[in-house]
N, C-alpha and C positions, 0 to 999 in steps of 0.2 A: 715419713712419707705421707705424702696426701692422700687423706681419706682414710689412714688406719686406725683414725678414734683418738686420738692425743686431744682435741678439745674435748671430747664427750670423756676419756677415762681423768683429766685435768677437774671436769664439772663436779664428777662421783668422789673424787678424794678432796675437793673443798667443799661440798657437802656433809663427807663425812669429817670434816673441822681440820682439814690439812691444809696448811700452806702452798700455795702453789703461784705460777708465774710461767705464763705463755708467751714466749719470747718473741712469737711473732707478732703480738701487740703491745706497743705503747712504748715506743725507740728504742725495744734494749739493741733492735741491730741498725750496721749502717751498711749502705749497700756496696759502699767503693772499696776495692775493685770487682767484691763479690760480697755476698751478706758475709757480715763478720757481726759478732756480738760484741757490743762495748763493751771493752774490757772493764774499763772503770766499772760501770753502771753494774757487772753482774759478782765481780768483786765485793763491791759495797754489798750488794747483796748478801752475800755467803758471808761476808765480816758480821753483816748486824743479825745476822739468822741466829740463835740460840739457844730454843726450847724447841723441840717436837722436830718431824720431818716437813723438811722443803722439797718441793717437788718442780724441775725447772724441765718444762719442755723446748723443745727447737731442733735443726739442725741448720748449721752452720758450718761454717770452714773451719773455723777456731774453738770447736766447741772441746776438742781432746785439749787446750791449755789447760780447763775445769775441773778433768775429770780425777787426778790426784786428789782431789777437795771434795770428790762424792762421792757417800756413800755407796753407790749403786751407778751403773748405768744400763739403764732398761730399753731396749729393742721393740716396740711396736713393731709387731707385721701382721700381714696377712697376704696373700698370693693378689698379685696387678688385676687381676677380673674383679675380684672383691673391691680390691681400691677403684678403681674404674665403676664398679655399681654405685659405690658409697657416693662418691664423688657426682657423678650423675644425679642421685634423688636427692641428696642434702640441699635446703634452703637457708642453712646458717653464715656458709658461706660461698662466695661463685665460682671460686677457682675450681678448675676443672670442666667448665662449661663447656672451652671451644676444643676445635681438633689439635691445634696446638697446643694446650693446655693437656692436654690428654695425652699427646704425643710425648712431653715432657715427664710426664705422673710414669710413664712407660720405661724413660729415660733414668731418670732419677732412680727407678728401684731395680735398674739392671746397671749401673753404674755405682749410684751412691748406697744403697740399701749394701752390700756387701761392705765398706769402709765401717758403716756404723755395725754391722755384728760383730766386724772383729774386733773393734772397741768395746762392744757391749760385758756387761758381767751378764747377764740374761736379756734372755729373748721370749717374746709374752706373745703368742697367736691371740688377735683380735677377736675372730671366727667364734670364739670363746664366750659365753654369756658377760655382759658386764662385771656383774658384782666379783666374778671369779678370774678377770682380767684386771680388774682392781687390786684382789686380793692379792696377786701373783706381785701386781707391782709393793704392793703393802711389805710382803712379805720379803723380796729383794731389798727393800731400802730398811729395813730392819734385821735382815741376814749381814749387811755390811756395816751398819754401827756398831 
């Protein structure tokens, strides 16, 4: 969901020497008829990955083909006020800015937020200090290898 920290908790585990890949930069998706994630492109990925934890964020329409292949699948949340605040002060990126955009961020976590928990093996409250929203995810992609 937008605004729940997936770049900000993405930054703190490649900082701390983890692999990682934001799916919502640099074409892993295409848009037609809805965002889907190149299948190839995130394939390739998971084939040539081979030492330590990868950590792939996104969501997508196709992202449960993957999820046989991950370790872990970890649920970002936090309650739509919060993502709505986040969303509002952050200057890293603009989505979120207009009322439709907003309207959407509203949309999305009372629609699609439910699809991804019941996919999820865990679900990690934002709301939560970094380091210990990190840890949680550390410690799910390590509970499943």
């Amino acid at each position: 969901m937008s605004g729940v920290g997936k770049s900000t908790v993405l930054a703190e585990l490649a900082r701390r020497g983890h692999a990682v890949v934001d799916t919502d930069d640099g074409g892993w998706i295409e848009q037609a008829p809805e965002p889907l994630w190149r299948e190839d492109r995130v394939t390739a990925l998971l084939d040539g990955h081979t030492a330590g934890h990868l950590f792939l964020a996104g969501t997508v329409a196709n992202q449960g083909r993957f999820y046989p292949r991950l370790d872990a699948v970890v649920l970002l949340s936090a309650p739509v006020e919060v993502l709505l605040e986040r969303v509002a002060s952050r200057t890293t990126n603009h989505f979120g800015k207009t009322a439709d955009e907003r309207r959407r961020i509203v949309a999305d976590t009372e629609q699609v937020e439910p699809l991804l928990r019941a996919g999820a093996t865990v679900e990690v409250d934002t709301r939560r200090p970094l380091a210990e929203v990190v840890d949680a995810v550390l410690r799910a992609a390590t509970a499943g290898s």
